[in-house]
Each structure stands twice: as C-alpha cells, then as structure tokens.
C-alpha positions as semicolon CSV with decimal commas, in nm:
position;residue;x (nm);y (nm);z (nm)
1;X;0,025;-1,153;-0,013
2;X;0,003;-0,937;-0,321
3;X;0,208;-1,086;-0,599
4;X;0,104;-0,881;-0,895
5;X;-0,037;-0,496;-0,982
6;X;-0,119;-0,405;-1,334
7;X;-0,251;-0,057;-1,438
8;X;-0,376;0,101;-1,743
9;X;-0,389;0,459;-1,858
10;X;-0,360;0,642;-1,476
11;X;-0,146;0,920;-1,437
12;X;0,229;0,779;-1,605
13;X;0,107;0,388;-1,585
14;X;0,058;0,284;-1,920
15;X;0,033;-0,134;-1,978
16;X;0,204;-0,112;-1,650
17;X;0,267;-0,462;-1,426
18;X;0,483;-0,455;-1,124
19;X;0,555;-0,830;-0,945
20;X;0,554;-0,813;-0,598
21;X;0,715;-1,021;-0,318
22;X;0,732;-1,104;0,033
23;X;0,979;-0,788;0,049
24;X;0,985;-0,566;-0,249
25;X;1,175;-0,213;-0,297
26;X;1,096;0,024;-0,543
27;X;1,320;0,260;-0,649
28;X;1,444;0,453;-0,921
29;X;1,503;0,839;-1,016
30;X;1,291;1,124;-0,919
31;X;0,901;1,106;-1,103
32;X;0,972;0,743;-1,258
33;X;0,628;0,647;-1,093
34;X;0,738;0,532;-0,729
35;X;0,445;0,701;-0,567
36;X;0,189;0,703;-0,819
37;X;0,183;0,339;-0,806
38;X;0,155;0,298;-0,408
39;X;-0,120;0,575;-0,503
40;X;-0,302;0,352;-0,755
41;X;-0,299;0,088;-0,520
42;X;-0,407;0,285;-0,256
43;X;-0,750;0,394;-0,474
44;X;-0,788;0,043;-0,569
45;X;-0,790;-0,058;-0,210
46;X;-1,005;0,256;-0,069
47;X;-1,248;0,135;-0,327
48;X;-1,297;-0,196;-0,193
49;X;-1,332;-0,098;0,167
50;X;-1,610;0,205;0,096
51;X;-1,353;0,447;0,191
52;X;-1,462;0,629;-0,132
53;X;-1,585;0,657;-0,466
54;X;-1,483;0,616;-0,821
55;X;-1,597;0,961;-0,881
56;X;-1,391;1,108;-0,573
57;X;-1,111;0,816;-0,622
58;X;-1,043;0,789;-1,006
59;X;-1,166;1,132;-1,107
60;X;-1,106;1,230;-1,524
61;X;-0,761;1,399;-1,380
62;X;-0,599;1,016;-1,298
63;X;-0,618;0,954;-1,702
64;X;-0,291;0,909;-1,865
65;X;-0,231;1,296;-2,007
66;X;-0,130;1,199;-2,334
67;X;-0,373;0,878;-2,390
68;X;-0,689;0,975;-2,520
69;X;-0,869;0,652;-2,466
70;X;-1,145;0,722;-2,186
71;X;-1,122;0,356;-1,989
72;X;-0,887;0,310;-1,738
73;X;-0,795;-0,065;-1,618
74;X;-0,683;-0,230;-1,317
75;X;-0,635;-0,576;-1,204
76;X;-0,493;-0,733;-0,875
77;X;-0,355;-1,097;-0,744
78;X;-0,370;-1,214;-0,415
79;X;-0,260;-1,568;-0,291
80;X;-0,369;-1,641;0,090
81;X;-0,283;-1,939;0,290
82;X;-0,563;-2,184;0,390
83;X;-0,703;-2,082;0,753
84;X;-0,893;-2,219;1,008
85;X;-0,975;-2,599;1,070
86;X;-1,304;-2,818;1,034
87;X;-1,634;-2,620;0,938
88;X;-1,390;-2,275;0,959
89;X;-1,152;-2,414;0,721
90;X;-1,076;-2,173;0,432
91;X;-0,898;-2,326;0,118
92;X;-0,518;-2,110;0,011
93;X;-0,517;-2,003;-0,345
94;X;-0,461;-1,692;-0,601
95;X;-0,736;-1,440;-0,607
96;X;-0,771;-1,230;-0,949
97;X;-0,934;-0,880;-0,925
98;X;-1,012;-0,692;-1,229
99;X;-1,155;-0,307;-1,269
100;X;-1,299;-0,146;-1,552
101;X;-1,366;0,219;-1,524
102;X;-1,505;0,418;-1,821
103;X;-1,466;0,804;-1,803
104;X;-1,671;1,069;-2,040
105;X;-1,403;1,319;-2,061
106;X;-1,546;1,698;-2,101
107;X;-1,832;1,631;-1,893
108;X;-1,587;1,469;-1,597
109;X;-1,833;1,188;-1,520
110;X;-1,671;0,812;-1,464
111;X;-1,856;0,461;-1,336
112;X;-1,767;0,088;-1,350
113;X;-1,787;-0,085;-1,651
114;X;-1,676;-0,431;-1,495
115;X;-1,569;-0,528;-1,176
116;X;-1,473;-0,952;-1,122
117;X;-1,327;-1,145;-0,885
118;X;-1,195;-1,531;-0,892
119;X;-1,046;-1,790;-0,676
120;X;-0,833;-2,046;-0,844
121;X;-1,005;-1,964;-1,134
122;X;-1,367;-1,999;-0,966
123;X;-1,572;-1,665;-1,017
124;X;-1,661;-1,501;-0,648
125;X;-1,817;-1,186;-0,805
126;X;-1,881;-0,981;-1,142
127;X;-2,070;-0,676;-1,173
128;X;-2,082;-0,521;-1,554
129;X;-2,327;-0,208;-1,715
130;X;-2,588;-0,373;-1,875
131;X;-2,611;-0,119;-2,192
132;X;-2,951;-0,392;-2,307
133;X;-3,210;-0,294;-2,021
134;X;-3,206;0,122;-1,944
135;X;-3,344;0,263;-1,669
136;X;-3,667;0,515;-1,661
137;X;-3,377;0,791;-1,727
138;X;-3,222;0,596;-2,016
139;X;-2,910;0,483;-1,840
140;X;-2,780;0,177;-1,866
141;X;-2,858;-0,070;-1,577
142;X;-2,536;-0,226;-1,323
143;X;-2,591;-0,519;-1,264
144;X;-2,413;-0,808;-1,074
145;X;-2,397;-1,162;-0,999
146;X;-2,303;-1,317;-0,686
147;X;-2,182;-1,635;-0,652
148;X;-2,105;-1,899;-0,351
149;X;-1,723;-2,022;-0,247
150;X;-1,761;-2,291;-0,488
151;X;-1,846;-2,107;-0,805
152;X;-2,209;-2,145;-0,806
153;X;-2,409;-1,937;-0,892
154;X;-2,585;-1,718;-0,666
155;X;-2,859;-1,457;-0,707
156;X;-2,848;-1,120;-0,955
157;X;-2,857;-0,832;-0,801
158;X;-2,846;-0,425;-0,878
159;X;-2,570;-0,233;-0,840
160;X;-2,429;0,131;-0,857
161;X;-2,177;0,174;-1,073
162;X;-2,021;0,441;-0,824
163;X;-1,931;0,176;-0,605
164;X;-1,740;-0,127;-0,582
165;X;-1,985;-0,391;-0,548
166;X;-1,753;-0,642;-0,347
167;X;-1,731;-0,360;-0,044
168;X;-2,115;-0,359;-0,057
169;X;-2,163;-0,791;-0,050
170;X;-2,311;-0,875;0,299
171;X;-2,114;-1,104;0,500
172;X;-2,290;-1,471;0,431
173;X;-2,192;-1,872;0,486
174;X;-2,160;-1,914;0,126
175;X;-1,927;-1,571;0,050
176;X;-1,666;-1,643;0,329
177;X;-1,409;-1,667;0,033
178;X;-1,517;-1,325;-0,089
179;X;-1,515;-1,168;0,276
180;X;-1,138;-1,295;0,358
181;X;-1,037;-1,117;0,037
182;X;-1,230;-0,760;0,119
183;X;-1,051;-0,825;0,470
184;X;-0,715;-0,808;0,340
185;X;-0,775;-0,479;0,183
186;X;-0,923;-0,327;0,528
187;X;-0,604;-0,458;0,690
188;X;-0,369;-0,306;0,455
189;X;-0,137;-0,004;0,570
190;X;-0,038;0,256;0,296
191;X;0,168;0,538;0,399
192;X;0,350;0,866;0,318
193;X;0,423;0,972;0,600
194;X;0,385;1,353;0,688
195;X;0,472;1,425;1,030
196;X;0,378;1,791;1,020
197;X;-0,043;1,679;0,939
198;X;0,015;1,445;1,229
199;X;-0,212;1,617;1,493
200;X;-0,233;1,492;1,894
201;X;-0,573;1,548;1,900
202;X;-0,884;1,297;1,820
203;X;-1,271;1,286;1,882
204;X;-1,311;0,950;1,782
205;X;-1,112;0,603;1,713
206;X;-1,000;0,553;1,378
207;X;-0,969;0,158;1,243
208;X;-0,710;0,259;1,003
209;X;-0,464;0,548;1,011
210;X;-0,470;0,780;0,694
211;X;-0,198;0,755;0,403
212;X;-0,022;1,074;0,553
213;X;-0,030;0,992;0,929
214;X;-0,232;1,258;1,025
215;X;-0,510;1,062;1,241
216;X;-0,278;0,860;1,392
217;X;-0,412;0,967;1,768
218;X;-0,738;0,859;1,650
219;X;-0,583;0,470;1,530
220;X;-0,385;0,498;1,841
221;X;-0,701;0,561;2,036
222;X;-0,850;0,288;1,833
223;X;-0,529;0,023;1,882
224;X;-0,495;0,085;2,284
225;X;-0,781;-0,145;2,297
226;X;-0,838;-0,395;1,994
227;X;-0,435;-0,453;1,973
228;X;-0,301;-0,359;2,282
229;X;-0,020;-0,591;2,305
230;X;0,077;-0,463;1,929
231;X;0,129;-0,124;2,111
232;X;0,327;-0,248;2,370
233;X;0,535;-0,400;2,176
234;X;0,543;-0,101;1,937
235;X;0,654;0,141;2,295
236;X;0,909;-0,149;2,330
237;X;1,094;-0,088;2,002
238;X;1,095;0,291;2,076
239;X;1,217;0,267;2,386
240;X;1,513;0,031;2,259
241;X;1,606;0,269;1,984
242;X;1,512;0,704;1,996
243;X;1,336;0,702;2,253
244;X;1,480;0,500;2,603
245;X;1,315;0,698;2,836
246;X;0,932;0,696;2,698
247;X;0,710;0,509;2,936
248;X;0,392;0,444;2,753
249;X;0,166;0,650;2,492
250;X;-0,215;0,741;2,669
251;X;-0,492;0,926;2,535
252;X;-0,604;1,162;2,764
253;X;-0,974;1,374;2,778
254;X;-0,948;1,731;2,766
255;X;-1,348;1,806;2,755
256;X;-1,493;1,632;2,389
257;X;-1,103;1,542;2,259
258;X;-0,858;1,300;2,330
259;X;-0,475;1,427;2,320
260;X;-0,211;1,172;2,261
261;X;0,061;1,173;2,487
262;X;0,419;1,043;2,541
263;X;0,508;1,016;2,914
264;X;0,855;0,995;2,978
265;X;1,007;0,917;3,341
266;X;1,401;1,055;3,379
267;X;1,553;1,123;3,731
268;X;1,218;1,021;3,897
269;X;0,989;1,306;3,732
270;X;0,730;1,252;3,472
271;X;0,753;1,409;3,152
272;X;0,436;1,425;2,947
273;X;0,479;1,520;2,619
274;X;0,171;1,569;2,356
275;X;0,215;1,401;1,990
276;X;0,277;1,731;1,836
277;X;0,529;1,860;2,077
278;X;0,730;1,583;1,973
279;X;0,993;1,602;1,672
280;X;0,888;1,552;1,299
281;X;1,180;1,257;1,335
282;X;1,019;1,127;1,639
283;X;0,687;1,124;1,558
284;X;0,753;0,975;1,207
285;X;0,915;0,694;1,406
286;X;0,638;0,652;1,673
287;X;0,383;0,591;1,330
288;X;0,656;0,328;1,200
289;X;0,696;0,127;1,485
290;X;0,298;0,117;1,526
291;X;0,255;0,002;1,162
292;X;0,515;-0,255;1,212
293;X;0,395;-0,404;1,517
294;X;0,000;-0,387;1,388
295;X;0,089;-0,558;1,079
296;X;0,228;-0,848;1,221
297;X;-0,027;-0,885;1,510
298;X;-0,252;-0,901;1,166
299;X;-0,065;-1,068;0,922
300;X;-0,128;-0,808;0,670
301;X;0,082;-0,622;0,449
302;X;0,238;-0,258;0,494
303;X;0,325;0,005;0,159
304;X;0,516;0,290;0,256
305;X;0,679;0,545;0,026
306;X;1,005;0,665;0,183
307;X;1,027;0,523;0,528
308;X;1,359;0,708;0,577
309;X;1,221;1,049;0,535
310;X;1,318;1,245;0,884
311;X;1,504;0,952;1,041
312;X;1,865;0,987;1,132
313;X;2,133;0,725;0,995
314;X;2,138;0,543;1,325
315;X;1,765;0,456;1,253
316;X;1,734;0,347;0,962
317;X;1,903;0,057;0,917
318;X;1,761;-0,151;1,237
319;X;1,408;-0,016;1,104
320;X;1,472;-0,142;0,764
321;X;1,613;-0,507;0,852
322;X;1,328;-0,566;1,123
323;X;1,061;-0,504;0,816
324;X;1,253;-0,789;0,614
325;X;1,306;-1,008;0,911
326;X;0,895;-0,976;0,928
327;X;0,894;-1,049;0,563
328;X;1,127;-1,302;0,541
329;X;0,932;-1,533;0,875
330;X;0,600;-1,476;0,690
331;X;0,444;-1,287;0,943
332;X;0,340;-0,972;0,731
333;X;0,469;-0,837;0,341
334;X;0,629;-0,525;0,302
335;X;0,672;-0,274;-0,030
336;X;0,850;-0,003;0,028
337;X;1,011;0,249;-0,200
338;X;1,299;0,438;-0,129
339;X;1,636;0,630;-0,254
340;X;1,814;0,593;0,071
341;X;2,188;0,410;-0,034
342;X;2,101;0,164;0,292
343;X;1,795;0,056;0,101
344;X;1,995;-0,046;-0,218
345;X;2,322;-0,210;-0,043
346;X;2,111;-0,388;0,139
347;X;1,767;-0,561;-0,051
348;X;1,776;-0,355;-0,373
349;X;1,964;-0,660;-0,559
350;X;1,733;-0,882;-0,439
351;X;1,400;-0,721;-0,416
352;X;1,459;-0,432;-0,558
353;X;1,256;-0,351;-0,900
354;X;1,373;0,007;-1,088
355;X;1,148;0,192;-1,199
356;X;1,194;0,476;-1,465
357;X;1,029;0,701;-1,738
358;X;1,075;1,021;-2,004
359;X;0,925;1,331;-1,882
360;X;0,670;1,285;-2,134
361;X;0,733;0,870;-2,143
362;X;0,499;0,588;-1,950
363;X;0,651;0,415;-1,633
364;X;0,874;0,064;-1,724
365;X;1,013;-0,156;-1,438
366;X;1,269;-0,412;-1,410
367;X;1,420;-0,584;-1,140
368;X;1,713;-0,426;-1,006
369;X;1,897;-0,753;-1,040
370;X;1,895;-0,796;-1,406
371;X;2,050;-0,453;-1,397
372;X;2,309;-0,564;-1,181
373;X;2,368;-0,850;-1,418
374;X;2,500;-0,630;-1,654
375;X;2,744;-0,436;-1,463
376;X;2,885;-0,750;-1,244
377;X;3,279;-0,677;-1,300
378;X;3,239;-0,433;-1,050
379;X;3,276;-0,433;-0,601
380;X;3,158;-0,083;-0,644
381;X;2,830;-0,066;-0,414
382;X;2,525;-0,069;-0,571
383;X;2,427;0,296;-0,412
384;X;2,718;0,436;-0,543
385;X;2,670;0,301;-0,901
386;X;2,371;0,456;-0,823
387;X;2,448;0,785;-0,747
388;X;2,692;0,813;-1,062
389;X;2,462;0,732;-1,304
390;X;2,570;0,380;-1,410
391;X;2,228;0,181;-1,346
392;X;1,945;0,252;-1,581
393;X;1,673;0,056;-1,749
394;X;1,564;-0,059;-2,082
395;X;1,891;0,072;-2,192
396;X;2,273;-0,041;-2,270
397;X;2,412;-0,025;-1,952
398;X;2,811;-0,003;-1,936
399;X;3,070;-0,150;-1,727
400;X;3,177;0,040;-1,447
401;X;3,538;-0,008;-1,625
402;X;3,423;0,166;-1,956
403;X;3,260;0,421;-1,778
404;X;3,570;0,542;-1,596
405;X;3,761;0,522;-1,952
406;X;3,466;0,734;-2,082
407;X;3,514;0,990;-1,818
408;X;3,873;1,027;-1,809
C-alpha cells in the first residue's frame, strides 16, 4: 500500500508530506488542499502508466503561485507483500519513488530532471539530464540506467525527458521488481465522481475508468469479461441496497456503440433502463460499488474525493464501513476525503488527517487525532465540534468548555 506522499511547489503543496494508511480520511475546510493532493497523485500515477505527459500532466500552471523556484518535486513509498512461490517468488519491501521536474517559466516548457526508484534501498531505476554530453541541437542528453532485482547494474540507455522512463522499461526476468511496482499504479482507482459526464455509450473497452466516471460503460464493457465475478458481486451490493429490483448491467450493440444498460424485472416485466436514464444518485452508486468490488478482486488501492456526493443518508454509511471492512482484512487500501459528519464520527479520529491552509498560505496536515487530544473533556461528537469551529490545526485549540464561556 501507499504509506507516504510528499510534494513540492504544485498548486498549494509546499514541503508537503501526507502519511497514509490502510484507511485514511482527509478532511478539513473548503480549499485546504483535499483535492489537489488526490490530483497530484493522480499525475504522478498517469505518468507512470503512459497515460500522459509531463508537458500535458505538470504544465508551468501546477507551480506553486507564489514560489518562484522553477523545479517541482515529488516522491512516493510503496511497501508490497512478498508474492508468488519458488522461481515466481517476489520478495515484500518499501519502494521509494522520486521526481524531479524542472520548468522554464515564460517560455512554458518543463522535462525530467531525475526520476529513481529503490527497493529496500536497492536502486531499480534512475534516469537524470546529462547537462555534460548535448545533443546535435545543444540540448542536454536523458539518460538512464537500468538495473536488475538485485541492484546490479544493468545497461544505459536514452531517454526522453517527456516521459517517465519506468512506464517505458520492457517487461524482462531481471526487472520483475520494477514491473510489480508500475502494476500497482495501473491498478489504482482515483475518482471524483461526476455523474452528469457519465455517458451510456462506448466504442471500445476501457482498462481503467477516468477520474470523473465518465467512461465507465467503456470499463464496464471492459470488466464484464476480465472480472466478471467482481461485477456480479458489484450487481449484488446494488441490489441489496438502492437498487433491489436490478437484474444485471449488459452492454448492448446499437450499430458501432455499445449502450450500458440496467435491466430491472418487477411484477414479471422487464425494465431496461440505459446508464444515463438513471439518477445522478444512482449512477454515482453503480460506479462505487464497481470500484469497490474491482479493487478487491485486485488487491489494489481506491482514492476518491467525496464518495458521499449525491448519495442519500441511508447510503452512506453501509458504503463507508464496507470500504474499511476491505481495509481493515487487507484486501485493498482506501483514501478518501470527505466533509460528510458520518465520515468524522466514524474513522476521522482514527484515520482521519486535517488538512488546512491561508488563502494565500501552503497546505499543513495533522492527524485528526492529535487534534482531538486537545479538546478530550468533551462527549460532543467530533462532526459537531466540527461544524462549530472548535477543531483547527497548527493552532491553540480550546476546550469545548471555554468555548461556550467565550460565546456566552
């Protein structure tokens, strides 16, 4: 799983680390950084799986407004468990990930400076611009150095700084340590959820769904047959909860497309409903439950920024405790940020981290519990505390007791 994030000088993350568990919650007022972190994380992992660039990814506009430097930083640790047995056998350790990107403000140009990654301290992979040998045009050279599972060194190669060079590595005997980590990152689920981009229509299966949602009939398309018992179990959990009369999700062709469809069965008649026709709260659901289910048929990890957007109360507690319970029996990790007062009464002491920030200030985080330390004398719930203004970071917080005194 993830265990620690740490960005430099994008958008409001200054010298910014955030620890991560099994089951973390972010939270904290409006624009203290919730989603621009999932967001950095997010670029970080669309780098390493060639789902862009570092010009279309970390463009000059991700720089830290008031920071004038021009290099942006980002580093990553992962700790796997060992897999496989015999000649498959894959050691569990930390991996370390670091990202160098320099930018040349007025002109809007960026490229990788350095990109490295270790296992256990043994170096996988480090690309750097070589400023001593210049190509014809008088650009500095990229160049990287591959090495095997144990740390050897392996052959020097040529790189372009546009890219990461671990997406580009080919699969080998001797870089299995290297591939398991780039596999993490293609297995990783980031969303924010928009239900009204979330069309019924697809040409084409999609291996991961996009950070809104809105190619979900394309992943669905895409799950019916590489995780099909995932989606049953997914139309399972529906049909427990908003949806007890929905008989199964198909794709059906309509000339070229493929429209997603919920078929329903009441008094003996079949219903068939496309994605779109559905509610925003419905089909916001239908996206959760798939996520859920996927991720722990892969033993990934999920990010999603406000999971209780467009779900009624009923919802979204039995959503919300069936994440942890995934969490908590190791099957998959989940980071979620949220405002909802379920979300805090319920994990924010003990996975919660606060986040907060000036208008014109760098994001700071703390756990939520060492907050709660300081207001203790109080069986106030920590949503309402919340809500009143009484929990805030880097700061003296009061007692609930003075604050009523204060107020009176």
């Amino acid at each position: 799983m993830l265990t620690r994030f740490y960005a430099d000088n994008f958008k409001c993350l200054q010298n910014f680390t955030l620890e991560l568990d099994a089951f973390t919650l972010l939270t904290g007022p409006n624009g203290s950084g919730k989603t621009t972190t999932l967001d950095a994380i997010r670029r970080v992992a669309d780098l390493l799986t060639q789902r862009g660039t570092i010009e279309t990814l970390f463009p000059a506009n991700t720089l830290t407004r008031w920071d004038r430097r021009t290099e942006q930083l980002f580093e990553l640790d992962l700790r796997l468990p060992e897999t496989g047995s015999g000649l498959e056998r894959l050691d569990g350790g930390l991996y370390r990930y670091r990202l160098r990107i320099s930018h040349e403000r007025l002109s809007e140009k960026n490229r990788v400076i350095e990109e490295e990654l270790t296992f256990e301290g043994r170096r996988l992979y480090r690309g750097w611009l070589d400023a001593t040998e210049l190509t014809t045009s008088g650009a500095p050279t990229f160049r990287a150095r591959l090495h095997k599972d144990n740390g050897e060194e392996g052959p020097m190669v040529l790189m372009d700084w546009f890219y990461s060079g671990i997406g580009r590595v080919q699969p080998g005997v001797k870089n299995r340590l290297l591939q398991r980590f780039r596999h993490f990152f293609e297995h990783l689920v980031i969303l924010c959820i928009n239900p009204d981009s979330v069309s019924a229509e697809t040409r084409k299966d999609e291996p991961m769904i996009a950070f809104d949602g809105s190619n979900f009939a394309g992943w669905l398309l895409h799950l019916l047959s590489a995780e099909a018992s995932a989606c049953r179990e997914a139309e399972r959990s529906l049909v427990g909860g908003i949806m007890p009369e929905l008989e199964l999700f198909q794709l059906e062709k309509e000339g070229s497309l493929r429209i997603a469809k919920a078929i329903f069965k009441a008094k003996g008649e079949e219903i068939k409903l496309r994605l779109d026709e559905l509610s925003a709260g419905q089909r916001a659901m239908i996206i959760l439950e798939h996520t859920l289910a996927v991720a722990k048929a892969w033993g990934s990890a999920i990010i999603i920024d406000e999971p209780a957007n467009f779900l009624a109360l009923s919802e979204i507690q039995p959503l919300l405790h069936r994440i942890h319970n995934a969490t908590t029996e190791g099957r998959m990790q989940a980071i979620i940020t949220s405002h909802h007062p379920v979300s805090f009464d319920l994990f924010a002491e003990e996975s919660g981290r606060w986040l907060e920030r000036t208008a014109l200030g760098a994001t700071r985080c703390e756990r939520v519990s060492a907050l709660v330390d300081k207001i203790s004398d109080t069986a106030i719930p920590l949503s309402e505390l919340v809500a009143r203004g009484w929990v805030q970071a880097h700061s003296e917080v009061q007692s609930p007791a003075s604050q009523v005194e204060k107020n009176r």
